[in-house]
N, CA, C and O atoms as a CHARMM CRD file, in Angstrom:
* protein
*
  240
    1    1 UNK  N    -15.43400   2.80700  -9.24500 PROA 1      0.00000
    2    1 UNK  CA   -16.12500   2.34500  -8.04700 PROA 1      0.00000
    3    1 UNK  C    -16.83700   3.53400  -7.41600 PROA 1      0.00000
    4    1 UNK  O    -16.17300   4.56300  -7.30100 PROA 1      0.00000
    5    2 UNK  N    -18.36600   3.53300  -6.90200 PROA 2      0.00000
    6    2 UNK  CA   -19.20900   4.28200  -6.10500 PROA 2      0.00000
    7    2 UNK  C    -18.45200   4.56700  -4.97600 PROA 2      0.00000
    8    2 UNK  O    -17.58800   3.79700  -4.55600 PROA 2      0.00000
    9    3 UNK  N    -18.79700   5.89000  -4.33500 PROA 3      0.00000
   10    3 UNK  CA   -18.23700   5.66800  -2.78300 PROA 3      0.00000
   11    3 UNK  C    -18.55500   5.02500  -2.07900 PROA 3      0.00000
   12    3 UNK  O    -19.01200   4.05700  -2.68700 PROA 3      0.00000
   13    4 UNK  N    -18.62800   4.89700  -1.17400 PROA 4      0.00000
   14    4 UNK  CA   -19.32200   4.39600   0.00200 PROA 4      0.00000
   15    4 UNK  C    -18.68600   5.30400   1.16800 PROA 4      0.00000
   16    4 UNK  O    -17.62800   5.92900   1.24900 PROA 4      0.00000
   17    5 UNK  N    -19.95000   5.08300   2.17600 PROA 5      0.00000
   18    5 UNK  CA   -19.47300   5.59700   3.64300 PROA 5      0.00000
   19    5 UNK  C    -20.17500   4.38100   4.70700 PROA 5      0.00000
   20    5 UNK  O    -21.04900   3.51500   4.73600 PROA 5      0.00000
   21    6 UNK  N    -19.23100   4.93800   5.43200 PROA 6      0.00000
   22    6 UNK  CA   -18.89800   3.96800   6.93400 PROA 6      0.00000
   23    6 UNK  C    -18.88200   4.96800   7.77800 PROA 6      0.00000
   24    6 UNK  O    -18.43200   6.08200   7.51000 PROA 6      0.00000
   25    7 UNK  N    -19.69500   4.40900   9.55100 PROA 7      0.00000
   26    7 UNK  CA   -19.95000   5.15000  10.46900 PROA 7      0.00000
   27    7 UNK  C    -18.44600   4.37800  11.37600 PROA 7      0.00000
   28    7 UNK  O    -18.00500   3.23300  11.27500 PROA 7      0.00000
   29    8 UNK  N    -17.92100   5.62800  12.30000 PROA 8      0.00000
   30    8 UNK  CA   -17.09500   5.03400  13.19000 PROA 8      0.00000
   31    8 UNK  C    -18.30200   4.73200  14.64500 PROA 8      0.00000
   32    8 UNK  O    -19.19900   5.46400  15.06300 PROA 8      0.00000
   33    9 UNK  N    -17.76800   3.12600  15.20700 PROA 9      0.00000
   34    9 UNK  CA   -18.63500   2.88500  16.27500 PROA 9      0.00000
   35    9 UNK  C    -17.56900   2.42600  17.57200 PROA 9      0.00000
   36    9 UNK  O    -16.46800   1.87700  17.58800 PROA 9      0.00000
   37   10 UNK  N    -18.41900   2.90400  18.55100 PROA 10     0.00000
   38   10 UNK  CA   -17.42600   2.43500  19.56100 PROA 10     0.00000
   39   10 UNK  C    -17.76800   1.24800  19.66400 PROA 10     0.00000
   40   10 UNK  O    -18.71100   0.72400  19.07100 PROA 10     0.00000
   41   11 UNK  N    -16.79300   0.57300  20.66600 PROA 11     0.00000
   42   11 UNK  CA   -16.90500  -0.67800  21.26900 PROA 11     0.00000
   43   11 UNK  C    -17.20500  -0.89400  22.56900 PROA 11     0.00000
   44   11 UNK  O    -16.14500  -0.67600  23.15600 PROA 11     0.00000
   45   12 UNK  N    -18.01700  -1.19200  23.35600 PROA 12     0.00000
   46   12 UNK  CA   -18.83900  -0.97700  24.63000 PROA 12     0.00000
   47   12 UNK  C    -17.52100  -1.45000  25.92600 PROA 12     0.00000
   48   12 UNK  O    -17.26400  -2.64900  26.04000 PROA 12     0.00000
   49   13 UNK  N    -16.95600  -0.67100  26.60400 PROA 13     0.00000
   50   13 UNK  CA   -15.99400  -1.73300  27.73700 PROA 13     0.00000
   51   13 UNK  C    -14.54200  -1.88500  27.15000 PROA 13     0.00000
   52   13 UNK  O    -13.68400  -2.50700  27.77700 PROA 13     0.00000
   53   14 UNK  N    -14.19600  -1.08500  25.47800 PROA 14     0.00000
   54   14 UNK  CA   -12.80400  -0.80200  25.44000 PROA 14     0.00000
   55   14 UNK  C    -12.42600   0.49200  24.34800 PROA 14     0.00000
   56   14 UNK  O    -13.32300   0.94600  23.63800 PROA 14     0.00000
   57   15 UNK  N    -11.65100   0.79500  24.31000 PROA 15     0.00000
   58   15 UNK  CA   -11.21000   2.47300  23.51200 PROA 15     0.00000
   59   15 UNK  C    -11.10400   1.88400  22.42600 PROA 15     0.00000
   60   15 UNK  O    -10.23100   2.53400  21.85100 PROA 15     0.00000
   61   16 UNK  N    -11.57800   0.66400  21.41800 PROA 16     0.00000
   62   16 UNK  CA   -11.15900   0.62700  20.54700 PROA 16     0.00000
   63   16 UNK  C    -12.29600   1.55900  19.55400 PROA 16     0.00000
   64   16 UNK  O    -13.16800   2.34500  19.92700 PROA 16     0.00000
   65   17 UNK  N    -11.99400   1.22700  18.47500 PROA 17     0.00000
   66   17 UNK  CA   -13.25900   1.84100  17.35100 PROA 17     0.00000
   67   17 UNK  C    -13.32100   0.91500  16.06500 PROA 17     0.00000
   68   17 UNK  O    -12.32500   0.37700  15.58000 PROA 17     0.00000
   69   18 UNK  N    -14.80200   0.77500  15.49700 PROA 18     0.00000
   70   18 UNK  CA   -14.64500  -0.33300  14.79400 PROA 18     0.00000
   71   18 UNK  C    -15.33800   0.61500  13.27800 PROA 18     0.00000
   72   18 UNK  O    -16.15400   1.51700  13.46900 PROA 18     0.00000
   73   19 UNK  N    -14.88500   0.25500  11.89000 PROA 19     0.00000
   74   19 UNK  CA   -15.31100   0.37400  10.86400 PROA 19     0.00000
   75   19 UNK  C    -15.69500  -0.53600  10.10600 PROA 19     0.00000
   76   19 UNK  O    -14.96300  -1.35500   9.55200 PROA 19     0.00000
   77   20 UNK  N    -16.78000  -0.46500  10.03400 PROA 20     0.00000
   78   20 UNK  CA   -17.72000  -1.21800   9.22800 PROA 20     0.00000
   79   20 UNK  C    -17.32700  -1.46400   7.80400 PROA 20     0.00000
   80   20 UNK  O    -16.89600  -0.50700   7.16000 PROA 20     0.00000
   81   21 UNK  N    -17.42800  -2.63200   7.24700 PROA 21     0.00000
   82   21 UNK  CA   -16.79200  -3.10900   5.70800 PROA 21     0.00000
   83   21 UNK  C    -18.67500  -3.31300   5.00000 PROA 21     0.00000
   84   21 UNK  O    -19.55600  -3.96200   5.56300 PROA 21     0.00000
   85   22 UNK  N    -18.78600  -2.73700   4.01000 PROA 22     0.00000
   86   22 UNK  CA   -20.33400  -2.69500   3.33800 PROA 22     0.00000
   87   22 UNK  C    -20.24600  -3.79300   2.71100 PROA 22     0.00000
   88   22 UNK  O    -19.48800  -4.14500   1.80600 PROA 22     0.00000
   89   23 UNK  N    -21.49400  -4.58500   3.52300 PROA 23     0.00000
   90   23 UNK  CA   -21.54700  -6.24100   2.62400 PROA 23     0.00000
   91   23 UNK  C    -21.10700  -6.47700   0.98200 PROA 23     0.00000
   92   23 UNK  O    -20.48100  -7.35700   0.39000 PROA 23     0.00000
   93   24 UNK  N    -21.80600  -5.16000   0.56300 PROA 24     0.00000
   94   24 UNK  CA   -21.75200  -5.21600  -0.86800 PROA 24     0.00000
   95   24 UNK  C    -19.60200  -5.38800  -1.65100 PROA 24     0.00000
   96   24 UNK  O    -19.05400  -5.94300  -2.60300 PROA 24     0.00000
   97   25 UNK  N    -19.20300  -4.57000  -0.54300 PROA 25     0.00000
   98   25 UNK  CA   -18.00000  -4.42900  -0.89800 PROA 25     0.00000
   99   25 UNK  C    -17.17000  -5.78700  -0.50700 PROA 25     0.00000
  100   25 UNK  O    -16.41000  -6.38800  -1.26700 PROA 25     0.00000
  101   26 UNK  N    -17.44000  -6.08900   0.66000 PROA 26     0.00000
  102   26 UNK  CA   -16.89500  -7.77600   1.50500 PROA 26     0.00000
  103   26 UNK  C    -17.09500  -8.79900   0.68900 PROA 26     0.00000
  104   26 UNK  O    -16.37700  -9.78200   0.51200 PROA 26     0.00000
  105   27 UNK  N    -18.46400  -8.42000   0.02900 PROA 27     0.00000
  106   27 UNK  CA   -18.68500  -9.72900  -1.02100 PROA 27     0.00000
  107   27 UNK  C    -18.09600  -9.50200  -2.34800 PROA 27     0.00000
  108   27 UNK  O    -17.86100 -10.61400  -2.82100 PROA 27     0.00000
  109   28 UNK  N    -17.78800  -8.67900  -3.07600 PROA 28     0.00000
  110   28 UNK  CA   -17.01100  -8.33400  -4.16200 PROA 28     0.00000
  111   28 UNK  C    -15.63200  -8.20400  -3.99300 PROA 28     0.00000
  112   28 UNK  O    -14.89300  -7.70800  -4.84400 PROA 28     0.00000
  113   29 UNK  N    -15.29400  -8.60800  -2.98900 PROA 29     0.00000
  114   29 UNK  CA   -13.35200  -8.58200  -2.47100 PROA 29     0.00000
  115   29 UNK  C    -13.42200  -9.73700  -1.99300 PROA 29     0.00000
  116   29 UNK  O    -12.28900 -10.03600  -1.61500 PROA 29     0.00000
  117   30 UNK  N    -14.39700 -10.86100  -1.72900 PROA 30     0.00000
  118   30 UNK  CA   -13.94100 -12.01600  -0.60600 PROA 30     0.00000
  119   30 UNK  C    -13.42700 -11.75100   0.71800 PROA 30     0.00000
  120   30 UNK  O    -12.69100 -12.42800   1.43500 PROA 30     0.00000
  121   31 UNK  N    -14.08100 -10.38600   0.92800 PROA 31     0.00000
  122   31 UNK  CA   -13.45200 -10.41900   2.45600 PROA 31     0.00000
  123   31 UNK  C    -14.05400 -10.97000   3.76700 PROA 31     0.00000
  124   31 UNK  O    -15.08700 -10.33300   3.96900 PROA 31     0.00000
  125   32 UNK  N    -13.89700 -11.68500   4.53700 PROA 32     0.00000
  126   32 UNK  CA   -14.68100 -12.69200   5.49100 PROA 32     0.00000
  127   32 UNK  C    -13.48600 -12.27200   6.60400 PROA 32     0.00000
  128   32 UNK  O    -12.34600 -11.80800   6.64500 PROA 32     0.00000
  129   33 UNK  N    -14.64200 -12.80300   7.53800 PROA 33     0.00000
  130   33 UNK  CA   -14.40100 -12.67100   9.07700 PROA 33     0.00000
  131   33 UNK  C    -12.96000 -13.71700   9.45600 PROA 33     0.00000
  132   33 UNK  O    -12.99700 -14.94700   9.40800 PROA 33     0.00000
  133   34 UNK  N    -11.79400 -12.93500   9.81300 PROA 34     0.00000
  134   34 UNK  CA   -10.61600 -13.97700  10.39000 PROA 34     0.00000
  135   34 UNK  C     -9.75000 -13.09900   9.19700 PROA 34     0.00000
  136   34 UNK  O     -8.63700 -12.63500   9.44400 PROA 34     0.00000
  137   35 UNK  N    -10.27000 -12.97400   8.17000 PROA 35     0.00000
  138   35 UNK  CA    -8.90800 -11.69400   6.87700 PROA 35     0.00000
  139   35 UNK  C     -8.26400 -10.85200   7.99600 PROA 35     0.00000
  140   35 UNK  O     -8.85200 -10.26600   8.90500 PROA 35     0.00000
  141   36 UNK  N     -6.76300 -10.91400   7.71900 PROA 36     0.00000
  142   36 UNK  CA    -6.05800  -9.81100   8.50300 PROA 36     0.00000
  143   36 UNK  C     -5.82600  -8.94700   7.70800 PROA 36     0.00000
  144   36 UNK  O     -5.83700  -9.23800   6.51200 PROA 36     0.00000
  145   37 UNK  N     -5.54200  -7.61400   8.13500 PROA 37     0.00000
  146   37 UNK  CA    -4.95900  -6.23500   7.58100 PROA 37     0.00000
  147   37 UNK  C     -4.27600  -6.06000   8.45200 PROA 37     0.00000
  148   37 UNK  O     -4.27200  -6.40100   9.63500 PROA 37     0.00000
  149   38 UNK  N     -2.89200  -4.78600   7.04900 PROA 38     0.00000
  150   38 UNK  CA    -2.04000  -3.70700   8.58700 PROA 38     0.00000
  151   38 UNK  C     -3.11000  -2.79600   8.13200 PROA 38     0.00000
  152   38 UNK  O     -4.10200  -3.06400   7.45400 PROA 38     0.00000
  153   39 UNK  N     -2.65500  -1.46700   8.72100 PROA 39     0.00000
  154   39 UNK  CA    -2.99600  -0.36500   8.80700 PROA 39     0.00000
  155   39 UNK  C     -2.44700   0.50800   8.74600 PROA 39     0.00000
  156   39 UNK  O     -1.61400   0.57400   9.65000 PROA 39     0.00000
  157   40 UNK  N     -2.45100   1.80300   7.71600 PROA 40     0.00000
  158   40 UNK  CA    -1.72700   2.34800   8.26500 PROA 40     0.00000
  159   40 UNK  C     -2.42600   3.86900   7.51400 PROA 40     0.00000
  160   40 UNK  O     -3.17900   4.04000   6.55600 PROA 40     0.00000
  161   41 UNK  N     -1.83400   4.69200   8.36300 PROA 41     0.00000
  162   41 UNK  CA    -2.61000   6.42700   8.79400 PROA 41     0.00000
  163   41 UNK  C     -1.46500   7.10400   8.17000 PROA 41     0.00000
  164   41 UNK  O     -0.26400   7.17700   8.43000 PROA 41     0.00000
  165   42 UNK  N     -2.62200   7.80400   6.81400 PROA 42     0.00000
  166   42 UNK  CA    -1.72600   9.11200   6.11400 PROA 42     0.00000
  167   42 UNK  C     -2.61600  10.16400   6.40800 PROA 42     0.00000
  168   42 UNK  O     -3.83500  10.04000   6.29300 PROA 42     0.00000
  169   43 UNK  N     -1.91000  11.46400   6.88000 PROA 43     0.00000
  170   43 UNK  CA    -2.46800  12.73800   7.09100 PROA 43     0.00000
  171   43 UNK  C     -2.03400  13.57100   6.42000 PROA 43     0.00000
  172   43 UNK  O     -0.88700  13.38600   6.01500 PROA 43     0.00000
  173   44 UNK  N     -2.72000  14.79400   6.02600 PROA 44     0.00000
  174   44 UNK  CA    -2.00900  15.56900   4.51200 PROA 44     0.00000
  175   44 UNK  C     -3.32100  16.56700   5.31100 PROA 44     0.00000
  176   44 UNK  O     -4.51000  16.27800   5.44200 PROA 44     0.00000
  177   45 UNK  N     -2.47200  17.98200   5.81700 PROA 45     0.00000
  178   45 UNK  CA    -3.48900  19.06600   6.12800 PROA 45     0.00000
  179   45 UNK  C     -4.66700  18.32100   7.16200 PROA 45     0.00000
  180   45 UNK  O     -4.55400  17.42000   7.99300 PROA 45     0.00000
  181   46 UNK  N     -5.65400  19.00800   6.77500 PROA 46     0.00000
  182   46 UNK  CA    -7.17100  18.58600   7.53500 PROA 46     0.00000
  183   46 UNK  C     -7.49500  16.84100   6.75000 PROA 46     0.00000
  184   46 UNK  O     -8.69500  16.56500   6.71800 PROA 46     0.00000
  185   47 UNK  N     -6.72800  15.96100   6.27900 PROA 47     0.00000
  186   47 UNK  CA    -7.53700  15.13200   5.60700 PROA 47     0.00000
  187   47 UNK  C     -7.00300  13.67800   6.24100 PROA 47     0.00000
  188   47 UNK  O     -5.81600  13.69600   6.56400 PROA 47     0.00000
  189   48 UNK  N     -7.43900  12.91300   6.37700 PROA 48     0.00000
  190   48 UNK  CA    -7.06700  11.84800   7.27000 PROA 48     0.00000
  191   48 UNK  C     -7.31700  10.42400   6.06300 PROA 48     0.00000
  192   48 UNK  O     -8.47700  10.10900   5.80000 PROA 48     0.00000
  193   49 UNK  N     -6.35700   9.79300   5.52600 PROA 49     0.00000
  194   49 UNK  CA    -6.52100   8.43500   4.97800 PROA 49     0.00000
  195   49 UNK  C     -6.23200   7.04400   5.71700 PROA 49     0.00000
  196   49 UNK  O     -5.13100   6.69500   6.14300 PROA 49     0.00000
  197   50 UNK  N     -7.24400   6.42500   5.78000 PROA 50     0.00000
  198   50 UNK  CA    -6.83400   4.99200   6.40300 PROA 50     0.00000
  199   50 UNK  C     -6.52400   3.78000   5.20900 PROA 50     0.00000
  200   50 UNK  O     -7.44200   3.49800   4.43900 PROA 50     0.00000
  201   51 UNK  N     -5.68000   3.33100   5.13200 PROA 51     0.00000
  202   51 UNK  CA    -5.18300   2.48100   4.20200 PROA 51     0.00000
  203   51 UNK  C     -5.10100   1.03400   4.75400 PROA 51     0.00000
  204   51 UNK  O     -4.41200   0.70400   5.72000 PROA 51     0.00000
  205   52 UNK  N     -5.85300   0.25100   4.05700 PROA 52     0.00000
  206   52 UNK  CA    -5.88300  -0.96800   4.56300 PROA 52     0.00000
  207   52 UNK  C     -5.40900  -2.54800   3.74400 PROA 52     0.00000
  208   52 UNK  O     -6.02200  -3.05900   2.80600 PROA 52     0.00000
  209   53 UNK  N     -4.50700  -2.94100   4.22800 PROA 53     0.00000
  210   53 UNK  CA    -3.48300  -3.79300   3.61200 PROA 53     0.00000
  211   53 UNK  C     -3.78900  -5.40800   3.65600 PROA 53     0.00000
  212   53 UNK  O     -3.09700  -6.04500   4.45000 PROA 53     0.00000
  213   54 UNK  N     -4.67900  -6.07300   2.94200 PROA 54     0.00000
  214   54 UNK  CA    -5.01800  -7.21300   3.25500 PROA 54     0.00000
  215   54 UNK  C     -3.54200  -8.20500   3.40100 PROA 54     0.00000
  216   54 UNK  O     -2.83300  -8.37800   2.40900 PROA 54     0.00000
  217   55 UNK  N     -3.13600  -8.91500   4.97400 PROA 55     0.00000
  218   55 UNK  CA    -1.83600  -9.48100   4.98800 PROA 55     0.00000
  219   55 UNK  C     -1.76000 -11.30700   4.79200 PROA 55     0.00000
  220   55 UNK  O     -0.84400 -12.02900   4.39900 PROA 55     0.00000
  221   56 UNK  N     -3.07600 -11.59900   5.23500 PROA 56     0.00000
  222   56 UNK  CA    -3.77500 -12.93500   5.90400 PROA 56     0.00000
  223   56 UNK  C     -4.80900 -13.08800   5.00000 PROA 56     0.00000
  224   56 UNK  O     -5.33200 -12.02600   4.66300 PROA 56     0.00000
  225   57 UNK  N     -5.50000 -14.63600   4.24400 PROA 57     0.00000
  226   57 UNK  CA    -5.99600 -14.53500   3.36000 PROA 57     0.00000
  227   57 UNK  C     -7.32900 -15.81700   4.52500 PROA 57     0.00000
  228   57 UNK  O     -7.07300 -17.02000   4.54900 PROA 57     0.00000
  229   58 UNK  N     -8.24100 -15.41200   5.10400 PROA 58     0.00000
  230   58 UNK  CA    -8.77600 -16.73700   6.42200 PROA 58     0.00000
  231   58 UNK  C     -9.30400 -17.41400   5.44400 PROA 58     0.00000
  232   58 UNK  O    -10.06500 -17.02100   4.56000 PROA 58     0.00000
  233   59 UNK  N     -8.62000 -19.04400   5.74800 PROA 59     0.00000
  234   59 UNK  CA    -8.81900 -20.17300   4.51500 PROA 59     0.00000
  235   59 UNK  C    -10.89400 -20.47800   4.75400 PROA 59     0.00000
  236   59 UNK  O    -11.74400 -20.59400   3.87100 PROA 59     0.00000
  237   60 UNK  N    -11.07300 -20.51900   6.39900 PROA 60     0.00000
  238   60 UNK  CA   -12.07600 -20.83900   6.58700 PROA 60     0.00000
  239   60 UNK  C    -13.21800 -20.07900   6.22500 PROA 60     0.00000
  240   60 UNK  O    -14.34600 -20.50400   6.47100 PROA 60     0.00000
């Protein structure tokens, strides 16, 4: 698989931060709007991994 990159964006009116999923990738995983993930944060030195756990499969 190619890399890809994703910009972190804020959210206007709360501290959250949102990462962008690349159509190309959403459509080659079936991932659609209502899919849940956990999350979860590995750090090793300067390097930061976000790991994302599809839990919820949205029927709609």
């Amino acid at each position: 698989m190619s890399e890809k990159f994703v910009k972190v964006r804020g959210r206007h009116g709360t501290k959250s931060l949102d990462l962008t999923i690349p159509a190309e990738l959403s459509a080659e995983h079936d991932i659609k709007p209502g899919d849940l993930f956990k999350v979860e944060i590995i750090t090793d030195d300067d390097s930061v991994t976000i790991k994302y756990q599809l839990i919820y499969k949205n029927k709609h």
